[in-house]
Structures are given as structure tokens and as C-alpha cells.
C-alpha positions in Angstrom: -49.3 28.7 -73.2 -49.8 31.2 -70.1 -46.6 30.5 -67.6 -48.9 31.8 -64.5 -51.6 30.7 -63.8 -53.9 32.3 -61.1 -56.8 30.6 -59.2 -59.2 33.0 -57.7 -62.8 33.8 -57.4 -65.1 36.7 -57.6 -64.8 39.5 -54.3 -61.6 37.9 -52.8 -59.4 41.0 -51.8 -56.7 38.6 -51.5 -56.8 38.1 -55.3 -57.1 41.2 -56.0 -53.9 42.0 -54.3 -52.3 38.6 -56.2 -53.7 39.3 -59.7 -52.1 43.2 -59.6 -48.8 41.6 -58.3 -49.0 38.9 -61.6 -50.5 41.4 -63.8 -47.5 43.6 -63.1 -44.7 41.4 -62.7 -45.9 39.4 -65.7 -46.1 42.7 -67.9 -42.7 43.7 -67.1 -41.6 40.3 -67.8 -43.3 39.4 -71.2 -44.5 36.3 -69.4 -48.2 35.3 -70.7 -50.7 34.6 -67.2 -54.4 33.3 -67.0 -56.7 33.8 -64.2 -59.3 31.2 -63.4 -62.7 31.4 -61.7 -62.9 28.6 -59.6 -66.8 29.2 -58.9 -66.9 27.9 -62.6 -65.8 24.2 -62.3 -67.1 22.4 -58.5 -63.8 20.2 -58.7 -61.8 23.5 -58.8 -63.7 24.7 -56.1 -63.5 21.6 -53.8 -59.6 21.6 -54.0 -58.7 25.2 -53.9 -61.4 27.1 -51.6 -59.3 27.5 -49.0 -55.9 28.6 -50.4 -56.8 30.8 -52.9 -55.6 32.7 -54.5 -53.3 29.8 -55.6 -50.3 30.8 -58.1 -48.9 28.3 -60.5 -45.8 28.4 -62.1 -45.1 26.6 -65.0 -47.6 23.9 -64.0 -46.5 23.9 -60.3 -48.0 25.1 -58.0 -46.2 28.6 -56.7 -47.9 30.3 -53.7 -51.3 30.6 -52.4 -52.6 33.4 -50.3 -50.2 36.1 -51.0 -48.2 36.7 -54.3 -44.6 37.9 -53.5 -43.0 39.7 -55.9 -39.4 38.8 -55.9 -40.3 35.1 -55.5 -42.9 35.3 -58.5 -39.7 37.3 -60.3 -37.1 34.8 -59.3 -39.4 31.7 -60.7 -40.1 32.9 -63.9 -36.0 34.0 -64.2 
């Protein structure tokens, strides 16, 4: 089971940022992380639309907007 979970959707440069920040941190960790589309599921959409991209943790959720690195780094520790 993924320990990260990011919530984005398609042509947000914000995720873009996010997802190279998880992709990285994740990596260097050899932490498993999922990305979801939430264009694919309405409810996802409804609840998230505004904050994304939205970065669980371990089920919680993390940070939305912006990924920082040492926090994402310090919560998977």
C-alpha cells in the first residue's frame, strides 16, 4: 500500500511542481506513492477542486497546494 497519496488533475502546474517533489522525495526514500485524477470520480472532484494538489500521508491528509520537501521528509521519517 502507497504511503503518499497525491490528488491532482490534468494541466495543474501546481501538481506538476507537487508530483516531482513526491516522485523525488519518495524515490530517495523507498516510500511507494499513487497519484490520482480527480476528473475521474465527481465526488473526488466536488471535495478537492480547490486545494489540489492535496498530499496524504499515511491516510491523512498532508498539504495541499504546495509540497514542501522537508515536511513531506519529516512525515514519512
Amino acid at each position: 500500500m502507497a504511503r503518499v497519496t497525491l490528488y491532482s488533475k490534468p494541466g495543474c502546474h501546481l501538481c506538476d511542481d507537487a508530483r516531482e517533489v513526491i516522485a523525488a522525495v519518495c524515490e530517495d526514500l523507498g516510500v511507494d506513492w499513487v497519484e490520482v485524477d480527480i476528473t475521474t470520480d465527481e465526488e473526488l472532484y466536488r471535495r478537492w477542486w480547490e486545494q489540489i494538489p492535496v498530499t496524504f500521508v499515511d491516510g491523512r491528509q498532508h498539504d495541499f497546494w504546495r509540497v514542501d520537501e522537508a515536511r513531506l521528509r519529516a512525515a514519512l521519517a
